[in-house]
C-alpha positions in Angstrom: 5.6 4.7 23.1 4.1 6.2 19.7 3.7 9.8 19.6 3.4 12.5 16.5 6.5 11.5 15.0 5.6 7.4 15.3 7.3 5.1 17.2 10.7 5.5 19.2 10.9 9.4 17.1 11.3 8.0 13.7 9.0 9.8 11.6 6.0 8.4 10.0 6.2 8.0 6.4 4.0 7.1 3.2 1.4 7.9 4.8 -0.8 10.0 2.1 -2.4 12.9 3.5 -6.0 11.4 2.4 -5.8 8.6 4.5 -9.0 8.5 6.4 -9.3 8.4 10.4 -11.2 6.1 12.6 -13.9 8.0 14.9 -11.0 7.7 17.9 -9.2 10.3 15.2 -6.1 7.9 14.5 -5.0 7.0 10.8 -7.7 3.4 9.6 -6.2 0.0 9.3 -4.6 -0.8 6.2 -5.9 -3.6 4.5 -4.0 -5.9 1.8 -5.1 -5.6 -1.7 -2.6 -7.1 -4.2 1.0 -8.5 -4.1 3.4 -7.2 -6.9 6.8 -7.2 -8.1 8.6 -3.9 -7.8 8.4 -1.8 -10.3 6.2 -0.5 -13.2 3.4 -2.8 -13.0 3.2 -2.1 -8.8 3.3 1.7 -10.0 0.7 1.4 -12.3 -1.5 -0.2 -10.2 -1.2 2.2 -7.0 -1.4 5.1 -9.7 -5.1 4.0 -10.8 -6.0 2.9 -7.4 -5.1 6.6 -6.4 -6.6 8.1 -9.4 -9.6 7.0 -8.4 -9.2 8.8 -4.8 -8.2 5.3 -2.9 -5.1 6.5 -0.8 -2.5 3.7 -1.2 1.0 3.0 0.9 3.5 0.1 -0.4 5.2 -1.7 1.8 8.1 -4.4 0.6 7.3 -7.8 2.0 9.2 -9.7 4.1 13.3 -9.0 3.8 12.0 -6.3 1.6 13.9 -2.9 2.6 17.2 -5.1 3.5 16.9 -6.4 -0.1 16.6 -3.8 -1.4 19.6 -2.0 0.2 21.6 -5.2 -1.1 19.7 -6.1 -4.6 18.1 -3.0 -5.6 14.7 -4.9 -5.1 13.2 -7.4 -3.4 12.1 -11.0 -4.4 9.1 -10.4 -2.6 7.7 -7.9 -3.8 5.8 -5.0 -2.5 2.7 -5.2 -1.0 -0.6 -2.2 -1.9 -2.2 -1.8 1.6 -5.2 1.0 1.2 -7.6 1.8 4.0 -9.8 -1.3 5.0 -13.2 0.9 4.3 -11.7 0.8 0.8 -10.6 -2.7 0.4 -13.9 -4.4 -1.1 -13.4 -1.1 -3.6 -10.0 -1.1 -5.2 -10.6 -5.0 -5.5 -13.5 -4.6 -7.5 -11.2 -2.2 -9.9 -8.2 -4.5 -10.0 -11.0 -7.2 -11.1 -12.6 -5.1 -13.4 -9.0 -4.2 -15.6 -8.2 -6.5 -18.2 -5.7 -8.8 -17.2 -6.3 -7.8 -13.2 -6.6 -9.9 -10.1 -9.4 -12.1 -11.5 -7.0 -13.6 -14.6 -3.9 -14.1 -12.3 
């Protein structure tokens, strides 16, 4: 059962404060916007996303948390979620930056 402090009493987390609410008052639906290695470039990206007021959570794809335990990082990558009212929005500014999305 999820409560306050999420599900089985493990506390929510990386959830930014901004994060907008559905009109039923829960937390929206995060919505996939890019796939990146770990590291600098996955920073930069959730940084301008976020500078431009888009809340953003990463989450490590697949065996991502185990491999990174084990590896320091996971082949995978991690994975920018923001909310899906937003979605259309930061992938218009990931196409817009010079060697974004669009030039993969």
């Amino acid at each position: 059962m999820e409560n306050d402090q999420g599900v089985w009493g493990h506390a929510r987390r990386g959830m930014p404060e901004n994060w907008p609410l559905d009109e039923t008052g829960k937390p929206e639906q995060p919505a996939l916007v890019t796939n990146l290695p770990e590291g600098s470039l996955a920073d930069m990206t959730a940084n301008m996303l976020e500078a431009y007021d888009i809340p953003v959570v990463r989450i490590s794809q697949q065996d991502g948390t185990f491999a990174r335990v084990l590896f320091g990082s996971s082949a995978y990558g991690v994975g920018l979620f923001v909310p899906a009212s937003r979605q259309e929005e930061a992938r218009g500014l990931l196409e817009s930056v010079p060697g974004g999305e669009d030039e993969k």
